[in-house]
C-alpha positions, 0 to 999 in steps of 0.5 A: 224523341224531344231535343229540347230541354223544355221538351223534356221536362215536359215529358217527365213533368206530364204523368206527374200532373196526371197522376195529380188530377192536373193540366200541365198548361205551361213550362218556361226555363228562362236563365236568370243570372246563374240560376235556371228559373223554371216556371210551371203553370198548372189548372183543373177542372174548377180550377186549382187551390194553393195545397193542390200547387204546393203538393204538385211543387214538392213532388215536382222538386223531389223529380227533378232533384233526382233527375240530373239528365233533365236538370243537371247540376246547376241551380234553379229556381222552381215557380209553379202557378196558375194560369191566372185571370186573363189566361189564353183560350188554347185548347177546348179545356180553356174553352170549357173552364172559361164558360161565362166569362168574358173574352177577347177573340180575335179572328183568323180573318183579321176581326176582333170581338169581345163576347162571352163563352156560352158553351163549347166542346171539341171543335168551337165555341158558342160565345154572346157577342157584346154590342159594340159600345153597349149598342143593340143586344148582345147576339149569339155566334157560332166560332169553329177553333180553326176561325180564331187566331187567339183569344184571352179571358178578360177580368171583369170588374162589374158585371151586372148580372153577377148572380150571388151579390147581394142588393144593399137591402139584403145586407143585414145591418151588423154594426149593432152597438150591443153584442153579447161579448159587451155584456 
């Protein structure tokens, strides 16, 4: 049986995540001066939009008002979020929603790589290591999850084979100087 109070708010929190189509990632109970911060961190398959965290927030705050033997009567503050851009890779999910983007792993053995998640599934990952200082061609490499100690996804600010971007050319020009609304 849990013993702890994040424990247990883990269990009453995961079936409401289910039944919402959601992962619960993380639950953090921190005490910020007289008030309980609880902080909540949620994803999906394609990620999560704000209506899908603020129905999952209301049904959450419904619970654990109700729910005294979790809670009790003090008060808390409720925070529920995702993951964000540089979450950590933890679980195979991470591993899959993370395909195509950047990461910093680092190794059981003490390395640290930076490569991109390529596929994966229950056992490892298939990432493109980057050439160390843009160096050589990128190669592909094989991790087991039992080979990585951690890894995060790093925010990319210009990567240059972003399909959907359109070249300059491409852009129609829209300051025209005669709109109908002129007229």
């Amino acid at each position: 049986m849990s013993t702890t109070p994040t424990d247990r708010l883990r269990a009453l929190l995961e079936p409401l995540a289910a039944e919402a189509g959601l992962d619960l990632e993380e639950v953090t109970v921190t005490q910020a001066g007289s008030r309980r911060q609880v902080q909540i961190d949620v994803d999906a398959d394609g990620g999560v939009d704000l209506d899908a965290i603020a129905e999952f927030s209301r049904v959450v705050s419904e619970r654990l008002d109700a729910a005294e033997d979790v809670m009790g009567t003090a008060p808390y503050v409720l925070e529920v979020g995702s993951p964000g851009a540089e979450r950590p890779l933890n679980e195979p999910r991470h591993w899959r929603r993370a395909e195509g983007r950047l990461a910093k792993i680092h190794l059981v053995d003490g390395g640290e790589i930076v490569a991109r998640v390529l596929e994966s599934d229950e056992d490892g990952a298939l990432v493109e290591v980057q050439p160390v200082k843009g160096r050589g061609r990128p190669k592909e490499r094989r991790l087991e999850f039992a080979e990585i100690a951690r890894a995060r996804v790093q925010v990319e600010f210009n990567r240059k084979e972003d399909e959907g971007l359109l070249d300059e050319s491409e852009i129609e020009d829209t300051d025209d100087d005669s709109t109908e609304d002129d007229e």
